[in-house]
C-alpha positions as CSV (number, residue, x, y, z in Angstrom):
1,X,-112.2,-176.6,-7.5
2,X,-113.8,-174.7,-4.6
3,X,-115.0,-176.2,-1.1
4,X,-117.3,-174.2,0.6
5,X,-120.0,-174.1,3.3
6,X,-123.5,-173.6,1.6
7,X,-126.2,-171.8,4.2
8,X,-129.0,-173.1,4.3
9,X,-131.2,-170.6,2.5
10,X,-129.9,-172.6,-0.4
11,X,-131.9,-176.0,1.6
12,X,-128.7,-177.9,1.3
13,X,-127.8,-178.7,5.1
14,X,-124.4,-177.0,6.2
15,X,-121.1,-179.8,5.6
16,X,-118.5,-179.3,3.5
17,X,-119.1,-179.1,-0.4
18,X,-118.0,-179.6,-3.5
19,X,-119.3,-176.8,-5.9
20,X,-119.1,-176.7,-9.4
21,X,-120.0,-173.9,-11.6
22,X,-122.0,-175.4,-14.7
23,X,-123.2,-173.8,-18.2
24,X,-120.2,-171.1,-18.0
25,X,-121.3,-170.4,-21.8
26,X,-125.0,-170.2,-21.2
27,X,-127.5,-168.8,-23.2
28,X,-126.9,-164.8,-22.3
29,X,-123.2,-164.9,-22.8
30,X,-124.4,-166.7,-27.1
31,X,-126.6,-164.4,-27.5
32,X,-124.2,-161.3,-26.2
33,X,-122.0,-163.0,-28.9
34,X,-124.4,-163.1,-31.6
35,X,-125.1,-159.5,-31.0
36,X,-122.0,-158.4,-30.7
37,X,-120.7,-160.1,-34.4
38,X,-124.2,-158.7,-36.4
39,X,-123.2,-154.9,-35.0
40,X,-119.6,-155.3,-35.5
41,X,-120.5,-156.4,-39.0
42,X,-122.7,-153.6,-40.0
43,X,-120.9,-150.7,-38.4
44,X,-117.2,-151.9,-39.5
45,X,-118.5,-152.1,-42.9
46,X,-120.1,-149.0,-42.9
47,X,-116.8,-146.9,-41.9
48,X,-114.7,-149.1,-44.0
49,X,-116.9,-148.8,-47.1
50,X,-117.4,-144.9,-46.2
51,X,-114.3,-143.4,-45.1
52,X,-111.8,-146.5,-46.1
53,X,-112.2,-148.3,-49.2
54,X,-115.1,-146.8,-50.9
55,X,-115.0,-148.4,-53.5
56,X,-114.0,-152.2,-52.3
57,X,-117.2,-153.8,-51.9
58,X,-116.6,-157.1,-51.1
59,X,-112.9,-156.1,-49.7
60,X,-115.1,-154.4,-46.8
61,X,-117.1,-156.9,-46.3
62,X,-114.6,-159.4,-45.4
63,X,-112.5,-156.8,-43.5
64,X,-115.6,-155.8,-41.6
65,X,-116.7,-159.7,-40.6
66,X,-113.0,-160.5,-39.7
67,X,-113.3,-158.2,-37.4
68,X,-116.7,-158.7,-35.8
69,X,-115.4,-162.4,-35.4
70,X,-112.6,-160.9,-33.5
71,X,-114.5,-158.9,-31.7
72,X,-116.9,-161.5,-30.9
73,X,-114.0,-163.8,-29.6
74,X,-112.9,-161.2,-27.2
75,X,-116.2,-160.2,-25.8
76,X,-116.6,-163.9,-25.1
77,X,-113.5,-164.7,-23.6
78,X,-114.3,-161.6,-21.3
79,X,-117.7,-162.7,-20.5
80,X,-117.0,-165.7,-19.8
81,X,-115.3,-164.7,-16.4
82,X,-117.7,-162.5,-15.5
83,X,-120.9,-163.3,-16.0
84,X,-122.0,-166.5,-14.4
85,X,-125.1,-168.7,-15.6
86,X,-126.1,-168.3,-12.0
87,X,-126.5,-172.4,-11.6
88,X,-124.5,-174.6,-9.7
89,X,-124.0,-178.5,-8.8
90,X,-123.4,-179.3,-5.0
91,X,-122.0,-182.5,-3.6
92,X,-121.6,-183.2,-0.1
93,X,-122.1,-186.3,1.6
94,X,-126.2,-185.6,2.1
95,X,-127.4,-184.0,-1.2
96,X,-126.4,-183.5,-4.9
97,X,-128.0,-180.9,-5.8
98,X,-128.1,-178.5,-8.6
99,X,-129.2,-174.8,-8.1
100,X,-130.4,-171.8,-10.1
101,X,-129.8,-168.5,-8.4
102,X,-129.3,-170.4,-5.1
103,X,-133.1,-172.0,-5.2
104,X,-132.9,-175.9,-5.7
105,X,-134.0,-177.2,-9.1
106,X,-132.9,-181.0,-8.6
107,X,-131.5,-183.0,-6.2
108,X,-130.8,-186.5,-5.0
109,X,-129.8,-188.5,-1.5
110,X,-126.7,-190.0,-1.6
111,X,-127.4,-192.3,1.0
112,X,-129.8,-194.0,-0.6
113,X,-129.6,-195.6,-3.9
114,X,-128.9,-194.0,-7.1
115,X,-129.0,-195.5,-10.6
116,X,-126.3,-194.1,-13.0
117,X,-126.6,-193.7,-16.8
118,X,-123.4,-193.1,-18.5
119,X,-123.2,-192.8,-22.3
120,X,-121.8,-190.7,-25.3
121,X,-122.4,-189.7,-28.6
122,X,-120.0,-188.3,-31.4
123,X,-121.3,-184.5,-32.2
124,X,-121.7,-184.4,-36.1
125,X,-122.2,-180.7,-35.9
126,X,-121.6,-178.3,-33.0
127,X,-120.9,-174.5,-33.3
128,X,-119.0,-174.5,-30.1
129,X,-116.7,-178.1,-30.7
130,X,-115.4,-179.5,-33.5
131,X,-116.8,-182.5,-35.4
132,X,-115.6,-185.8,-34.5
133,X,-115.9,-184.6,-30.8
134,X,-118.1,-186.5,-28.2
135,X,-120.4,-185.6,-26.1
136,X,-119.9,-187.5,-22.4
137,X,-122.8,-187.6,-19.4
138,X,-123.5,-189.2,-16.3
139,X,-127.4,-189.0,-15.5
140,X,-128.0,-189.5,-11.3
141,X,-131.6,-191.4,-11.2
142,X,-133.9,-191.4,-7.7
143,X,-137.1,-192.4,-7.7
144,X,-138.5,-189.5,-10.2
145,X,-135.6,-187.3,-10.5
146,X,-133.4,-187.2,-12.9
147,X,-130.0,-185.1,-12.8
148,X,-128.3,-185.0,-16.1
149,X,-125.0,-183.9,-16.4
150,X,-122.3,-183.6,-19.4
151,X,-119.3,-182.5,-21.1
152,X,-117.7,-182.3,-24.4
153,X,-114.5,-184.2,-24.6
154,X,-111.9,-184.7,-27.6
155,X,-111.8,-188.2,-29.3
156,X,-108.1,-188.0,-27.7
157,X,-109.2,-187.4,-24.5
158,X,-112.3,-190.1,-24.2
159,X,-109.6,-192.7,-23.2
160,X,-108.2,-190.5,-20.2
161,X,-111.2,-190.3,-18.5
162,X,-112.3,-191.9,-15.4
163,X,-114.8,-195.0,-16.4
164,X,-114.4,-194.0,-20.2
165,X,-115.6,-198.3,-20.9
166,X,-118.6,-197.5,-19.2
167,X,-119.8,-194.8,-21.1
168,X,-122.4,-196.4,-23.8
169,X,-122.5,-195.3,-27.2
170,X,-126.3,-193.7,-27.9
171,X,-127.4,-195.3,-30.6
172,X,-130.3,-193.9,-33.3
173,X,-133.7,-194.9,-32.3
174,X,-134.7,-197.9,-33.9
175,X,-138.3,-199.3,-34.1
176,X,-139.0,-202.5,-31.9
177,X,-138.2,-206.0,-33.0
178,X,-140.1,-208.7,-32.9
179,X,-138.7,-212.0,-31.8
180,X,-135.7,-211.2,-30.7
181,X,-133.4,-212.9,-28.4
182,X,-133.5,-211.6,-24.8
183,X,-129.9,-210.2,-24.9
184,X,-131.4,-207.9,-27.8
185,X,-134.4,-206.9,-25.8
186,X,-132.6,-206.3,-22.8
187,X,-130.0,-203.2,-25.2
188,X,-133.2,-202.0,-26.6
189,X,-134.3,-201.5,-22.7
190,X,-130.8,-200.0,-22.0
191,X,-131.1,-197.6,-25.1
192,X,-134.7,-196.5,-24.2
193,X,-133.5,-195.5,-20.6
194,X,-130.5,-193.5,-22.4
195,X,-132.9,-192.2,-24.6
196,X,-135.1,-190.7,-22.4
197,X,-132.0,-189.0,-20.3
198,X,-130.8,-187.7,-23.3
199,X,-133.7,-185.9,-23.7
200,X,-134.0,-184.8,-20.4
201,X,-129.9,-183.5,-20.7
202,X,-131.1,-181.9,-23.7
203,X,-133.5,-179.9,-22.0
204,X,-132.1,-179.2,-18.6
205,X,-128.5,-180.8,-18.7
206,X,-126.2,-178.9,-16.8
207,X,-122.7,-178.8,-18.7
208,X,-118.8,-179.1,-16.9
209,X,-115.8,-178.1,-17.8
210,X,-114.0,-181.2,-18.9
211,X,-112.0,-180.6,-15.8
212,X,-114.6,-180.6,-13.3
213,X,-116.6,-183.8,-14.8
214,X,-113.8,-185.9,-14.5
215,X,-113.2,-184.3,-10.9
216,X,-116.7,-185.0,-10.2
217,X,-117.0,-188.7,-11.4
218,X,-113.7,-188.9,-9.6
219,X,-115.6,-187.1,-6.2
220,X,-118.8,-189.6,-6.6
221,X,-116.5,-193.0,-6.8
222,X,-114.5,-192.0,-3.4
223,X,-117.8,-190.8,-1.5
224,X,-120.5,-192.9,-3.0
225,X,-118.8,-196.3,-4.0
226,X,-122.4,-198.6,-2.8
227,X,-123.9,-197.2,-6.1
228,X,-121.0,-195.4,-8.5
229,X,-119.3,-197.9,-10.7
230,X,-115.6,-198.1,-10.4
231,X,-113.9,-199.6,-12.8
């Protein structure tokens, strides 16, 4: 975890801050993958199947893909260090606010009230995690901004988390009732408002580290306990 002073090109006023890097596999560093696996393929095959095994078709096919996938594997391991997604969550005791390239794209006052959305959902199928897996995240609402963040999180690990009770299971959308009591009416309101941070995570959620979301629910129930539930 990092503590710094932000300046205040940034617009977040010079205290002490919490800064945690977010997306560290972002779009670039995927598609640097993908890349990297379809030309690995094609030119691994084609000094295999030329200079090696000339006539083992299918034997150079598999040699060539296991070694694009290892190839891949390493140039994302060594991207991941070094190439950063360029935004960044800030939380000091004025503003949380989440950056892109040091320009604010979101941010709330932590003095005033804050509405918090927590809930989850099991991945049925991820490229990056395995199935079974959730995915975990805390949505900061003020007035009309929205600041959705997440992580993904073993079934092993939900437990260990800080607040893991008060993280409520999306459900699917379901068309409205008629009728029904006002305890149903009032978890159709609650799965709307998920809903519609879902999608707004889905579109412009900033993902953690499993380390730093726990750290930062940790950060927001020691500095922001009027609003931050802490059970």
């Amino acid at each position: 975890m990092t503590i710094t002073d932000i300046t205040q090109s940034s617009g977040i006023p010079e205290t002490p801050t919490q800064v945690y890097p977010v997306d560290i596999e972002h779009t670039g560093i995927r598609l640097a993958g993908c890349t990297t696996l379809i030309l690995t393929t094609i030119v691994t095959f084609f000094i295999i199947d030329t200079f090696i095994l000339p006539q083992g078709y299918l034997l150079s096919i598999f040699g060539s893909l296991g070694v694009a996938a290892l190839a891949t594997y390493l140039m994302d391991n060594f991207l991941k260090g070094r190439w950063a997604s360029g935004r960044v969550l800030h939380v000091n005791n004025e503003r949380i606010a989440l950056t892109r390239n040091e320009k604010i794209e979101r941010v709330v006052d932590p003095t005033q009230h804050v509405n918090v959305l927590l809930w989850r959902f099991v991945i049925q199928k991820n490229q990056r995690v395995k199935k079974g897996w959730n995915v975990i995240a805390c949505a900061l609402e003020q007035d009309d901004t929205v600041l959705p963040i997440y992580a993904f999180v073993a079934p092993d690990d939900l437990e260990k988390l800080p607040l893991h009770d008060e993280f409520t299971l999306l459900e699917a959308k379901k068309a409205p009732s008629k009728g029904g009591s006002i305890r149903d009416m009032r978890h159709a309101g609650e799965q709307r408002r998920l809903h519609d941070a879902e999608r707004e995570r889905g579109e412009d959620g900033a993902e953690m580290s499993l380390e730093h979301f726990t750290r930062f629910l940790e950060t927001l129930q020691e500095s922001f306990p009027k609003w931050m539930p802490q059970k």
